[in-house]
Each structure stands twice: as C-alpha cells, then as structure tokens.
N, C-alpha and C positions, 0 to 999 in steps of 0.2 A: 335646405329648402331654398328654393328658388321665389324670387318673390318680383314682380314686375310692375310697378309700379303707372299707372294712367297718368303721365306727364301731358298736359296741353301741349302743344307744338310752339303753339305762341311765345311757351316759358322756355321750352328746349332751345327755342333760338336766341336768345338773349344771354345778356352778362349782367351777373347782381347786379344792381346797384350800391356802391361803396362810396359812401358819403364818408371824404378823409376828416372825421370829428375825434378820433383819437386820441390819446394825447399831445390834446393843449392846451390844458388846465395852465401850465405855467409859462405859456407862449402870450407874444404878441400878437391876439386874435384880428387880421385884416382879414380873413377870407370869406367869410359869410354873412356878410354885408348885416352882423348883433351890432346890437346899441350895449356899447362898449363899455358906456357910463352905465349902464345899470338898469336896474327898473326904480322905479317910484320905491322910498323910506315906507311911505302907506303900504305897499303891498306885503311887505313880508311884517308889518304891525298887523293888516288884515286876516295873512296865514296863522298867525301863532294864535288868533283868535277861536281857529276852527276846533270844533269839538271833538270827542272820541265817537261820539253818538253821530255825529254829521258825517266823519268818516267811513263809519260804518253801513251807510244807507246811502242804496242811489240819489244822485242829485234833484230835485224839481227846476223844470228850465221856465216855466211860463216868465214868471218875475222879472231873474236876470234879463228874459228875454227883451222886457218890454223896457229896462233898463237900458240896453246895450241898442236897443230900437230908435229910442229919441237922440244918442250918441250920431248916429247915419243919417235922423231925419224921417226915418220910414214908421210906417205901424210893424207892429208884432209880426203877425202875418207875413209880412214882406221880408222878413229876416230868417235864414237859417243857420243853425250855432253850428261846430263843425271839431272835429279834432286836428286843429291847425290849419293851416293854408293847404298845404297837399290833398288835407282829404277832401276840402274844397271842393278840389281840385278834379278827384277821385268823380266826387259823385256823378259829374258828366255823362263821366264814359259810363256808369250803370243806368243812366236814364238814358240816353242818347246814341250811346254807340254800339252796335254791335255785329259781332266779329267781320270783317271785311268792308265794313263800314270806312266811310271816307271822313278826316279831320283835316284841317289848313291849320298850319304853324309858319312862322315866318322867323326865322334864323339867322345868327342866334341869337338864343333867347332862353327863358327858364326852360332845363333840363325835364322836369317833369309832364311836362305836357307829351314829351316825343317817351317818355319812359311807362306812362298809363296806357301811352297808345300802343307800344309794344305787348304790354300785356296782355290790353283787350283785343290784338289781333287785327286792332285798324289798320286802314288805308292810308298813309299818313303824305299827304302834299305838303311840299316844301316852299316857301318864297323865301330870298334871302335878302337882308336891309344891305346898301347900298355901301360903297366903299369910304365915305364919310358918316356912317351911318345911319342914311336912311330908309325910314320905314319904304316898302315898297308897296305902296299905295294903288297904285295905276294895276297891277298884278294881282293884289286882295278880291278890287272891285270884277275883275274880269274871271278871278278863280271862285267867286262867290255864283257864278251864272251854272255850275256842275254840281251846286246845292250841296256841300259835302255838311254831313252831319253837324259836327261844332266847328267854332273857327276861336282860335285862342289866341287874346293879345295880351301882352304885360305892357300896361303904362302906368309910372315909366318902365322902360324893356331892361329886360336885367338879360346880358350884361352892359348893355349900349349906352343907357342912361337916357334912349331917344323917349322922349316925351309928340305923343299925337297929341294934336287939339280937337276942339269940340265941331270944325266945320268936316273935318280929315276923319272921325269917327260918325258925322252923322252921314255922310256920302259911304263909309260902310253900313252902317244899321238900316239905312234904305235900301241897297241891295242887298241883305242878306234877308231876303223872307221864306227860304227855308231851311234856314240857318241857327243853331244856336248859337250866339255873339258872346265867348264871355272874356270880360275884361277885370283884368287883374291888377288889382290896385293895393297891391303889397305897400308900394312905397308912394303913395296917393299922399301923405301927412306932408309929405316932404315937397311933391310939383305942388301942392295948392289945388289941382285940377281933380274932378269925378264927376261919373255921368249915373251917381244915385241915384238921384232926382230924375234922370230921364225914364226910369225904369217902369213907371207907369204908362210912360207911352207907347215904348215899344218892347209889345209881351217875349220877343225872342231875345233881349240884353238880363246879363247875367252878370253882376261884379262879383268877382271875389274879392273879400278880405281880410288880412291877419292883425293880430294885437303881437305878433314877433318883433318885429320893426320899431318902431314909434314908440310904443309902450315897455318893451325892451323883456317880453316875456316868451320869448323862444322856447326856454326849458319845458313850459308849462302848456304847450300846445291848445292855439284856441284861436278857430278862423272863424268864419260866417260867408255865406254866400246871401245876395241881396237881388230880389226881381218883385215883377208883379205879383201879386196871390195867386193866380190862377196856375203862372205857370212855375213857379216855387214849388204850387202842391203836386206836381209832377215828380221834383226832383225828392220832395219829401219821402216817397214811397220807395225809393234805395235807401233812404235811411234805417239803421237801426235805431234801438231805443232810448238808450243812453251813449251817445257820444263822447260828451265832456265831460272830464272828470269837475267834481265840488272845487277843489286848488285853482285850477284855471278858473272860475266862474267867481269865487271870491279876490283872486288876484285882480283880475281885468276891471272889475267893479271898483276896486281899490286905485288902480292905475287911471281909469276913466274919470272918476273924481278930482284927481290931482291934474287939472289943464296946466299949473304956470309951468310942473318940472317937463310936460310933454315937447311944451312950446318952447323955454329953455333949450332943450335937446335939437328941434328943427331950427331953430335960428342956430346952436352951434354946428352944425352939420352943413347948415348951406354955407356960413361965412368962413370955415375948415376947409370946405371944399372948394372955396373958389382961391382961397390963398393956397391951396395947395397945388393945386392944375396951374396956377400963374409961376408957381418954384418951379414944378417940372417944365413946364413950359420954358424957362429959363435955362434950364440943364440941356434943352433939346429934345426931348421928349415930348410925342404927340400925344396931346390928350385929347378929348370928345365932349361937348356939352352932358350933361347929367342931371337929371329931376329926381333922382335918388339921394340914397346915403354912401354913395359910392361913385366911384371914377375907374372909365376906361382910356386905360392908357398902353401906348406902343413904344415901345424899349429899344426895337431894331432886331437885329441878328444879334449882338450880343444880350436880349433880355433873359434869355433861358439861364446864360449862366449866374445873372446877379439875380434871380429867383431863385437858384440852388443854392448861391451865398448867402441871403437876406433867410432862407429856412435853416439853414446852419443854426447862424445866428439868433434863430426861434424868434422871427418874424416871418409869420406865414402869410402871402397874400394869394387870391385866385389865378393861377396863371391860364389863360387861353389861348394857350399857339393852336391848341389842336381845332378847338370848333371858333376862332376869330384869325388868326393867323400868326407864326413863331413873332414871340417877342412882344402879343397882347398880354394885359394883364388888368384884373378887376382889384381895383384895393377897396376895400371899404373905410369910410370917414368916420375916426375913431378919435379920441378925445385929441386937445390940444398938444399935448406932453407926449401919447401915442405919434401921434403924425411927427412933430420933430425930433424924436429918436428916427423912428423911418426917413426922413431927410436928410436926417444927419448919415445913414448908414450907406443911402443909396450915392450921397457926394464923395462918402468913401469907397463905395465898392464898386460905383459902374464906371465903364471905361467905354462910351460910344466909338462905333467904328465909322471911320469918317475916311 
C-alpha cells in the first residue's frame, strides 16, 4: 500500500529543529543561558505538596492568574499564561501571521522567531545588529513603513546581550501602527528595564515573558504574554484550553514568593558577569556589554578548536561562528565555582593566534 502523505510545503522545506539538550545531565551546563543554581528550596517543598486528586484534574487558571498579575503590575486580564516562552511566542504567528505574510527580525537573535516563521510560511525580513553589536535602529524604523505583520525584539537580545532603551523603543512603537511590536523580556530580571507598564498605551506592544530564567524553572515550562485587554483578547482565541500544566502553576507561585533567593541570583549574575568579561578581557578576548545572564564573546580563529576542547572536557557553552561569526561564542553566567573551573580550563586550553 502506497500511502502519501499532505506535507505543508512550509515543513518540506525546513530542518527539525534539534535542540542539543541531551546528555548533559553530568556536564557543565553554559549553553542555555538555566540558572544554574537552582530554583527556589519553596518550590520543590510546594511540588511534593500537590495531591493525587489535583493531579488528576485539569488545572483552574483564574487565581494563579491574578497571582502571577500583581507579580507584572497588570490586572488579570492583561496577562496570558502560556506553556513556556516559545509558546509565547507561538501564539503570534496564529493570531497575526499568515501564510505569506511579512515578520521583521533583526539578527542575531533568539532562534525561534525565524523557526515559527518558517513554519507558518512567513515572509520573513531580516535587519542585522551592527558589528559591535548594535541594534539597527535607523532600519527597524524605516522597515516598519511596509507594515509587516509582527516585528520581534528580544531585550536584552539573546545572543548579543544588547539592551535597547526606552527613548530607542518608543521611536519604534510609534512607527509601528500596523504592526504587532512584541518584546521579549526573557532576561528583563536581570537589565532592570520593561515596557509593562507601557502597554496600556500602546494596544499594538506585546511582552513576552518566562519564569525559566530568573526563577530558574525551565523544566517546568511556563511563559505569559502581557498587553492591553482588548488586544490580548485577540491572541486569546488561538489559545487552547488548558495550557499549563498544575506543576508549573504551583512551582512559579512558590518561586514568586521567595523575592530574597530571586534577587540573590540577579546580583550574583551581574557581579559573575562583569568579573568574568574583565578575565577574558585580560586573556585577549573580545567580549560585548550584556543585560542578560550571559556573555558574548570572540575567541578569534582559533575559538572553534577550544569549544571542541572545553566539550571534551563536558563544559558545554553556545558556540556561534555560524549565525555571529567563527570564533563567537554565548556562555552563560553560572555559579561562582562554575565560571572558575571555566577560567581555569580556558587559561589552559586556548592558545590565541597572534
């Protein structure tokens, strides 16, 4: 029997996506920018709380909602709960995009945005941040005049660590009036900066955000997307009914409570990061300001081989020669003890070519 299968064309053209998350249960995790240290002691006191009966029955989201609401500063309403950041991320492209449809991305930058837009068959324009990494501003505002569907930023931009400010976002959100603007504020805990609060103003901004990061709950998948009510109830109508599982909605509640271990975590992250950038910087290696949990840094021509030594060794970090140029690389800022093992290995293994 012969059987043919109705492939979208969209899918025919593309390559899985393969997220290298395999074994590294016993590695030195730098590559995906987890809180290293942990999640919050409350969270997994909160988990073992749950019942067999709570397990057993779909979740109720109102509560948490209005919980996880006053956390942002917004009302209920203005909050959508999400199965992590990606799906976020997702729901865009079901309310906004479709097929042939035009998106602006600005490169590089999170992987996802260019990977939903392959699927749904977008039109996908490109801007690329500048060779110190800057955003490209002057290009956004003048590609925002061809109205493409959404326009996706990450601030801070993963992998650049470039942080826009709020005068450089508002000269976007005024050009983009038929635009959906959404801003990604993964690592928002960490610059200090968010434009929440702006979101009543202007019904076309859209933040995303995750409890992976900050909260250090990755496993547990659990985003939210933040707008006005009006046009929130827009993106509500891609949604299905139960998203989030009960585990994530009792973890994050558990993790939200505990502010000192959050705050703990962000000041060890920025003061990791900036004695770390000032070592490599010492070695010769170029590094880039960063408002994340993480640092971009340039290796030269020989970084590809001390990325193949340093995984040997089961220290894995993000290597990007391919979409930043040979010899980039993402590490992410992982506990103290973490980063001076990594110090220590990188003074023995790289050999700059000079």
């Amino acid at each position: 029997m012969k059987v043919h299968l109705p492939v979208r064309e969209a899918i025919l053209n593309r390559r899985t996506y393969e997220a290298p998350a395999e074994g590294r249960s016993d590695k030195l995790r730098l590559d995906f920018n987890e809180n290293t240290a942990g999640c919050s002691s409350a969270v997994r006191r909160a988990l073992a709380k749950l019942t067999t009966k709570q397990l057993a029955m779909y979740p109720e989201y109102q509560a948490p909602t209005r919980r996880f609401a006053r956390y942002f500063g917004v009302r209920a309403e203005e909050l959508l709960l999400t199965n992590g950041g990606d799906d976020a991320l997702r729901v865009f492209f079901d309310t906004f995009v479709e097929s042939g449809g035009g998106i602006l991305i600005c490169e590089p930058t999170f992987p996802m945005y260019r990977y939903y837009a392959e699927i749904y068959g977008a039109r996908i324009s490109v801007l690329r941040y500048g060779s110190g990494m800057e955003f490209p501003l002057e290009g956004v505002i003048a590609a925002l005049r061809k109205k493409p569907r959404v326009l996706f930023i990450a601030n801070p931009n993963n992998p650049t660590g470039t942080l826009l400010q709020k005068k450089e976002l508002q000269r976007i959100l005024n050009a983009a009036t038929h635009t959906a603007v959404v801003i990604d504020e993964a690592y928002a805990e960490f610059s200090g900066l968010s434009v929440v609060p702006w979101t009543r103003k202007y019904p076309q901004l859209f933040v995303a955000r995750t409890f992976s990061k900050v909260a250090g709950l990755a496993a547990l998948r659990l985003g939210a997307v933040i707008a006005c009510k009006d046009s929130l109830a827009l993106v509500r109508r891609a949604m299905p009914p139960f998203p989030v599982n009960i585990a994530a909605l009792v973890a994050v509640e558990a993790a939200l409570n505990d502010g000192l271990t959050r705050l703990r975590y962000v000041l060890q992250v920025q003061l990791l990061g900036a004695w770390f950038a000032e070592e490599l910087r010492e070695l010769g290696v170029q590094t880039y300001p960063s408002a994340g949990n993480f640092l971009l840094a340039n290796f030269g021509p020989s970084g590809p081989a001390l990325f193949q030594k340093l995984e040997k060794q089961g220290i894995l970090l993000r290597e990007k020669s391919k979409d930043v140029g040979p010899g980039f690389v993402r590490i992410t800022i992982g506990t103290q003890s973490e980063m001076r093992r990594l110090l220590k290995t990188i003074r023995k293994e790289w050999k700059p070519r000079g």
